[in-house]
TORFIMAR-356621 format. One line per 10 residues: number of its first residue (from 1); for each residue x, y, z of C-alpha. Coordinates in nm, 3 decimals. Example, Ala and Ser with C-alpha at 12.3 -4.5 7.8 and 13.67 -1.06 7.14 Angstrom:
! residues 2
1	1.230 -0.450 0.780; 1.367 -0.106 0.714 .
//
This chain:
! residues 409
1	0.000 0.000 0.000; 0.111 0.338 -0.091; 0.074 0.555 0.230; 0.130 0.945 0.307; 0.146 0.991 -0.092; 0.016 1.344 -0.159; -0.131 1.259 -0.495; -0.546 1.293 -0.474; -0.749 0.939 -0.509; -1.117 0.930 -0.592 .
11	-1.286 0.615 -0.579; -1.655 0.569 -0.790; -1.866 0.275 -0.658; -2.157 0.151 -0.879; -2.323 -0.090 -0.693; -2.609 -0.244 -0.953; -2.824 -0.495 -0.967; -2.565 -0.730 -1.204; -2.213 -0.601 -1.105; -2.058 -0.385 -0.842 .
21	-1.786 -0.220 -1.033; -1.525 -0.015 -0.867; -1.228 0.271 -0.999; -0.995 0.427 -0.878; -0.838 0.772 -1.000; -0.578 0.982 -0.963; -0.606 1.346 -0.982; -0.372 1.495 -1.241; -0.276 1.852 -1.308; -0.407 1.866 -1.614 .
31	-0.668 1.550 -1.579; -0.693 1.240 -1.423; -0.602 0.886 -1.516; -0.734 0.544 -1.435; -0.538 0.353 -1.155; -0.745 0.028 -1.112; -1.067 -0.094 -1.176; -1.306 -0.388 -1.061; -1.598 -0.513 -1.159; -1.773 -0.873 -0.967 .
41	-2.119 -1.040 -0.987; -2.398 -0.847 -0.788; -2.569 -1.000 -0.487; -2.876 -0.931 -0.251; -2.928 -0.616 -0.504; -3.278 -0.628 -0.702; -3.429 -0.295 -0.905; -3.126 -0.095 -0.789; -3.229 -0.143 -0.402; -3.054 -0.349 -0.128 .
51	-3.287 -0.633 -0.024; -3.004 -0.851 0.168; -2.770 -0.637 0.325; -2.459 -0.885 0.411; -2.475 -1.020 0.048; -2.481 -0.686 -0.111; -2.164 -0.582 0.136; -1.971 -0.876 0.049; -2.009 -0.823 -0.292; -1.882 -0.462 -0.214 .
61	-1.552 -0.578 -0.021; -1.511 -0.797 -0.281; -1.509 -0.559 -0.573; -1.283 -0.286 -0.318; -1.065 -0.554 -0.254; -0.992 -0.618 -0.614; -0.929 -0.274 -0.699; -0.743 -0.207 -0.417; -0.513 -0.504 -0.478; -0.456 -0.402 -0.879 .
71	-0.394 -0.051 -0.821; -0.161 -0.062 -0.418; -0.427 0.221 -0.308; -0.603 0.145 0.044; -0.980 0.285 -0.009; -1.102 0.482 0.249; -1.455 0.604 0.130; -1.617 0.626 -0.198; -1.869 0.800 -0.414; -2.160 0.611 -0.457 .
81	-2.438 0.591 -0.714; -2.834 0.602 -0.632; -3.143 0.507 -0.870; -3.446 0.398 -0.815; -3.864 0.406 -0.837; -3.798 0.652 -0.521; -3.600 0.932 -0.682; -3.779 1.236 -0.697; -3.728 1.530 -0.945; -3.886 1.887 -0.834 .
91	-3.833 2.233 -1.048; -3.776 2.504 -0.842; -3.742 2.857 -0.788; -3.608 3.115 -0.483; -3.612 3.462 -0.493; -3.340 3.709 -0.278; -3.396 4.056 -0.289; -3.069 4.220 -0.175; -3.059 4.458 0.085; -3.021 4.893 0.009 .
101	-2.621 4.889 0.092; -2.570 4.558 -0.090; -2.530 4.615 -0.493; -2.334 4.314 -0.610; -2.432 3.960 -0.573; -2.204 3.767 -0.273; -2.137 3.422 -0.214; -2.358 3.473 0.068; -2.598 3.602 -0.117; -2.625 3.232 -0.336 .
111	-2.618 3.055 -0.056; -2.921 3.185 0.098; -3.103 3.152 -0.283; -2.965 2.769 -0.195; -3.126 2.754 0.116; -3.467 2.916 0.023; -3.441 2.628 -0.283; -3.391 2.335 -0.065; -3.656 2.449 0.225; -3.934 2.272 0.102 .
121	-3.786 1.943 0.036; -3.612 1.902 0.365; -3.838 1.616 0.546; -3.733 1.324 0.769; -3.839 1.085 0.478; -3.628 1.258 0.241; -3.274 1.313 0.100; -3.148 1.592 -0.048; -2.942 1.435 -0.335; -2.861 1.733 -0.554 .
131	-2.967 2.082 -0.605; -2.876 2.170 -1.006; -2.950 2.507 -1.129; -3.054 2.560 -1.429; -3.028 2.992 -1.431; -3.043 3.288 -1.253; -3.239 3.592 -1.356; -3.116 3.918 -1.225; -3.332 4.226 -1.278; -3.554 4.018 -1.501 .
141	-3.296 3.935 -1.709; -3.222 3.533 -1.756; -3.025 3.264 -1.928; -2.691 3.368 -1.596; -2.490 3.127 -1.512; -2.282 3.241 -1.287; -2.413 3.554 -1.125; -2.131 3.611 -0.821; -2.043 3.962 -0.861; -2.234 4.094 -1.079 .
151	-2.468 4.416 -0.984; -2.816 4.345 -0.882; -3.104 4.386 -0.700; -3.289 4.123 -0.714; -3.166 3.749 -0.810; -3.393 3.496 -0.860; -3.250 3.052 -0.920; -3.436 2.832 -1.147; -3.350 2.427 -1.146; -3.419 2.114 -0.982 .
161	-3.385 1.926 -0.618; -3.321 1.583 -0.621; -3.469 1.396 -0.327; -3.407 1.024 -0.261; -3.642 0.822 -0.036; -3.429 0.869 0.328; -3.481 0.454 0.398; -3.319 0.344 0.045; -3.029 0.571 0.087; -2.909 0.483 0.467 .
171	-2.977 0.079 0.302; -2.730 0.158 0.061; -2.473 0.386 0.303; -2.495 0.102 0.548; -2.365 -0.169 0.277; -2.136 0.046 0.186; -1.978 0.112 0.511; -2.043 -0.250 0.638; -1.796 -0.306 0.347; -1.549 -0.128 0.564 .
181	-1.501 0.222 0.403; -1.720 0.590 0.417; -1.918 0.732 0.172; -1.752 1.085 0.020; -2.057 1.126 -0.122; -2.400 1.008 -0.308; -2.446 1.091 -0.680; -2.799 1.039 -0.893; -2.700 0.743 -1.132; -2.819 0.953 -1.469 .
191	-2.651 1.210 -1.363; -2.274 1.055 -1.385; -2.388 0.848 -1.710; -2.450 1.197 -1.850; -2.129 1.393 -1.740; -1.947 1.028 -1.878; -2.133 0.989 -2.212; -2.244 1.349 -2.348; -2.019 1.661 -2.526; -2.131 2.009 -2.343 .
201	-2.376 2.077 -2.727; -2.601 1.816 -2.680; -2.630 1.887 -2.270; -2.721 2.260 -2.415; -2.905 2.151 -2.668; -3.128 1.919 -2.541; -3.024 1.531 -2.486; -3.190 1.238 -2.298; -2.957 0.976 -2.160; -3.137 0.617 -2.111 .
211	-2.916 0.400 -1.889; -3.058 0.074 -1.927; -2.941 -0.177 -1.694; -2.994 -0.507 -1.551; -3.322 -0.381 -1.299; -3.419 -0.075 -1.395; -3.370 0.207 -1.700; -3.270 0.518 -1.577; -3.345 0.845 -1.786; -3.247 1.208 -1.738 .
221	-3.330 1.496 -1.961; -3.036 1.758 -2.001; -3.121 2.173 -2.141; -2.933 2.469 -2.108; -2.635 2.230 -1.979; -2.859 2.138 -1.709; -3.012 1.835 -1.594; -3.380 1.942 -1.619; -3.557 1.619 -1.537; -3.512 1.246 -1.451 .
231	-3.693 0.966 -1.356; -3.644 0.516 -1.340; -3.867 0.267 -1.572; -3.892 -0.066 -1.443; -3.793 -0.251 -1.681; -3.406 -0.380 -1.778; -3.205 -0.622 -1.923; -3.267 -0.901 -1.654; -3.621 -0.827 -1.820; -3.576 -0.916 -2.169 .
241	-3.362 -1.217 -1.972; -3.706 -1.337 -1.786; -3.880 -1.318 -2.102; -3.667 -1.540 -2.271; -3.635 -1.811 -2.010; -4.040 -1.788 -1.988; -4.082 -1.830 -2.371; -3.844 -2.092 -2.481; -3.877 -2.280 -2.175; -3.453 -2.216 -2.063 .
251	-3.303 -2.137 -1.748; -3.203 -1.839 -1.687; -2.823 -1.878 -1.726; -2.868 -1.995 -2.077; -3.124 -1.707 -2.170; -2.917 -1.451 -2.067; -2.622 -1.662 -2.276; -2.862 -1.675 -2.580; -2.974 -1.294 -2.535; -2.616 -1.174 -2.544 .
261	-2.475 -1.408 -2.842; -2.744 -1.437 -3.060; -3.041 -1.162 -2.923; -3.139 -0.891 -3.134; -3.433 -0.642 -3.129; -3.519 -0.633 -3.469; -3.685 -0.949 -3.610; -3.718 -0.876 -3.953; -3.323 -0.839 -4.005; -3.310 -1.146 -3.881 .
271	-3.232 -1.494 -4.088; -3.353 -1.817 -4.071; -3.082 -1.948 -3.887; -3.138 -2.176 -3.559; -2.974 -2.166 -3.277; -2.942 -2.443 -2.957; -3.123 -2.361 -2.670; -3.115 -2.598 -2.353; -3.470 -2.669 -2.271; -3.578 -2.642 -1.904 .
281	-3.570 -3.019 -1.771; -3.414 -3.184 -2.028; -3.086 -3.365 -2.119; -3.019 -3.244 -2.482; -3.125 -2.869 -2.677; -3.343 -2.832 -2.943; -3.298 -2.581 -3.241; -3.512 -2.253 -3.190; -3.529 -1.977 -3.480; -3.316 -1.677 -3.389 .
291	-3.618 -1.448 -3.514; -3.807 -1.623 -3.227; -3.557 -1.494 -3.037; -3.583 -1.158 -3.139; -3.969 -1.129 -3.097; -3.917 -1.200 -2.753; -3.670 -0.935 -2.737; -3.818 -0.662 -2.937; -4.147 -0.673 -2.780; -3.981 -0.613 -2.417 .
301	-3.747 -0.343 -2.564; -4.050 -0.163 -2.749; -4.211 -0.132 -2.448; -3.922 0.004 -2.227; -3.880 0.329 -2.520; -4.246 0.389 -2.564; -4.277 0.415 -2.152; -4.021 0.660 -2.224; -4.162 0.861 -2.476; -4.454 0.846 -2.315 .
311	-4.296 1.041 -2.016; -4.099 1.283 -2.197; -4.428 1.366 -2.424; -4.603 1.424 -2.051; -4.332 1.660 -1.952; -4.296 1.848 -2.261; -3.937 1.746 -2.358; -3.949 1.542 -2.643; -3.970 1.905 -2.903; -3.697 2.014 -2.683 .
321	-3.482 1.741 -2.805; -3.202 1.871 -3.072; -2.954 1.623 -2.948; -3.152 1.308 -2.932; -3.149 1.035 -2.717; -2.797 0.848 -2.612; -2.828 0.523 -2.518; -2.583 0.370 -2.308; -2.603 0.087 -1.988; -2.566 -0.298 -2.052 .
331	-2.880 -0.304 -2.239; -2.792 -0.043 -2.506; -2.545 -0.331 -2.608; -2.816 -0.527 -2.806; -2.803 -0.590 -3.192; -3.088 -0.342 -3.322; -3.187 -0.183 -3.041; -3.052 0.164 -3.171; -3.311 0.131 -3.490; -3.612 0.030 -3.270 .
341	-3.532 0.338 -3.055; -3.498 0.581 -3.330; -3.851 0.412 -3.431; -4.025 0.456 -3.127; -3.854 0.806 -3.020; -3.873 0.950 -3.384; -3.570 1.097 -3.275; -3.133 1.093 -3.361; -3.045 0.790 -3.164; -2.659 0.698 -3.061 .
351	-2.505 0.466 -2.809; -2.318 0.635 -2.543; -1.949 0.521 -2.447; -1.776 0.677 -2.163; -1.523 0.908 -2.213; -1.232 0.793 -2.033; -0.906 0.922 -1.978; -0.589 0.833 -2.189; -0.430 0.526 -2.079; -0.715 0.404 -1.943 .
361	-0.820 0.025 -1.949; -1.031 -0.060 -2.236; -1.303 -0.228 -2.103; -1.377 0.112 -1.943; -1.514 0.233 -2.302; -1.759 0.005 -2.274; -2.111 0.200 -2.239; -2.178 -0.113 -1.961; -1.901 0.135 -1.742; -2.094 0.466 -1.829 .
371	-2.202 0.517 -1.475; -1.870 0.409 -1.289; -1.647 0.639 -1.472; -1.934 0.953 -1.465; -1.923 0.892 -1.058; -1.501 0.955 -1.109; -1.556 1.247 -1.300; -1.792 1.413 -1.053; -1.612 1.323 -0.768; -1.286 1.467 -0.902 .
381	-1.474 1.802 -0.963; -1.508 1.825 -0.607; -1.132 1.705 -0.572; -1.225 1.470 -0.296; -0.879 1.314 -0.145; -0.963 0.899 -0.082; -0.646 0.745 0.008; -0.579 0.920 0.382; -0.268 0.875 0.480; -0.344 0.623 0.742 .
391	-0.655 0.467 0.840; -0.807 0.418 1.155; -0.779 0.053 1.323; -1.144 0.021 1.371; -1.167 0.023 1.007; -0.852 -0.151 0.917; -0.944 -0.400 1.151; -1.330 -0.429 0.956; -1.157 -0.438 0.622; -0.946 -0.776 0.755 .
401	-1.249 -0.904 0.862; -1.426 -0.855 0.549; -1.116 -1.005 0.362; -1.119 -1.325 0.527; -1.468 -1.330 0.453; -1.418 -1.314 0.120; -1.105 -1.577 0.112; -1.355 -1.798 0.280; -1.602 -1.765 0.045 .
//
């Protein structure tokens, strides 16, 4: 372990409902780089939410552990990705008047708009995940970004709180710190797939991200370089997985096998070809048609982008949409699905891969990864230090514990 190093560490933690993925940055001068990176099989995660605590924290250790051991950094905390049915969006606006002998806007003068913003969404039942403004008007004047300084007399904020559902957030803080390190912070999901996946245009000039990944699809709506809106489907990969197992009669293992190798979500391009599917009981496979295949898949997948058009239509977005939709997740990874989205959404439709840093590992590019590297990139913008120089023994002593764990296992 490298200890009393001065270089900065940030450490994103995705913990889904197929993988917990760790990585582990370095803070450059003029960047960052990628010093390790893990990614293991989820457990007691379903639909983005912890349902069995000591099998989701294992599966956390074991993904820190990895990392750790790749890249000689000890993790002390970590910024964590939320999601979920529970995540609330809510526009809003505060008003400050400044005072006679007060003429230019103050950094105390934002923090009280900041304040006056988050008021109404401060409840016991409620976290407070993000406040993201969109602009300030100043003497009636809009479309400000950043107002500190300038003359005024009154200033007014326009964005969006993000609230998370208090009992799903301390479920994920405790797995995380039953892991054995702290959480630097807790970052909306869509929110890091965005900074990872989109240029600064299409955040200006109107861009959805879809995330779609094993439990749930995650969607935020970016304007003005904002995030403007955002809200989960149900529906994911491990979906489309169901629905295959169901219909040919497979376990689930070999769906999922069959959805990734041969699945595609648009049956007519598909051939006659057969492929060997492992029926549910038996000894031997039997030959199924790959377009049977891809009925089951397109049907699922048509459904998860008209839910979603459905919703933008309901919140006015969708004519707001110059730059599209981006796909990106696990699920954005299926043959065809880019044609049936530009179908349903009538709109420019790309697949989103992370933009990593130079140097970094390749897998990384993989739009699977979007999340995980957006959670680095907003963590470093806060230039959060990971690696302390020395930890205390309460936690070293957890972390051994959790090891051994995991050698047992």
């Amino acid at each position: 372990m490298f200890w009393g190093t001065p270089a900065t560490y940030v450490v994103g933690l995705d913990v889904g409902t197929t993988k917990v993925c760790t990585l582990i940055a370095r803070l450059l001068p003029d960047g960052w780089d990628a010093v390790s990176f893990a990614s293991v099989r989820s457990r007691g995660v379903q639909r983005a939410t912890v349902v069995d605590l000591e099998e989701a924290a294992n599966a956390v250790a074991e993904s820190l552990d990895r990392a750790e051991q790749t890249g000689g950094v000890e993790i002390q905390s970590v910024w964590v990705g939320i999601t979920g049915h529970h995540i609330k969006a809510h526009p809003v606006t505060a008003t400050l008047t400044l005072p006679d002998e007060e003429t230019h806007i103050t950094t105390d003068h934002l923090n009280e708009l900041q304040r006056r913003a988050r008021q109404p969404h401060l409840r016991d039942d409620q976290l407070i995940l993000h406040l993201l403004p969109r602009q300030f008007v100043i003497n009636g004047v809009g479309g400000i970004r950043r107002p500190l300084g300038l003359a005024a007399r009154e200033i007014r904020l326009q964005g969006l709180v993000v609230t998370a559902d208090a009992s799903f957030a301390r479920s994920l803080m405790a797995c995380v710190r039953k892991a054995g390190v702290e959480v630097a912070g807790m970052v909306l999901e869509p929110l890091a797939a965005g900074e990872a996946v989109l240029t600064e245009s299409e955040k200006e000039l109107g861009t959805v991200v879809m995330d779609i990944g094993g439990g749930t699809t995650d969607v935020a709506v970016f304007l003005d370089g904002a995030l403007v809106d955002t809200f989960a489907l149900p529906v994911g990969g491990n979906h489309v997985t169901r629905d295959l197992a169901i219909g040919l009669r497979t376990p689930l293992e070999e769906a999922e096998r069959l959805k990734i190798n041969y699945g595609s979500a648009l049956p007519q391009k598909v051939g006659d070809e057969t492929v060997e599917v492992l029926e549910l009981g038996q000894g031997k496979p039997r030959p199924v048609a790959k377009r049977a295949l891809a009925e089951i898949i397109e049907a699922r997948m048509r459904e998860l982008f008209e839910l979603a058009a459905e919703r933008l239509e309901r919140g006015g977005w969708h004519s707001l949409l110059a730059g599209g939709i981006v796909l990106t997740g696990g699920g954005s990874l299926l043959d065809g699905v880019t044609e049936l989205a530009q179908e349903v959404f009538g709109l420019p439709v790309r697949i989103g891969e992370p933009m990593t840093a130079p140097g970094s590992p390749h897998e990384l590019r993989n739009p699977m990864y979007a999340t995980l590297v957006g959670l680095v990139l907003h963590a470093l913008q806060h230039h959060r230090t990971t690696a302390e120089p020395t930890p205390s023994w309460r936690r070293w002593w957890h972390r051994l514990l959790q090891r051994v764990k995991n050698l047992w296992r």
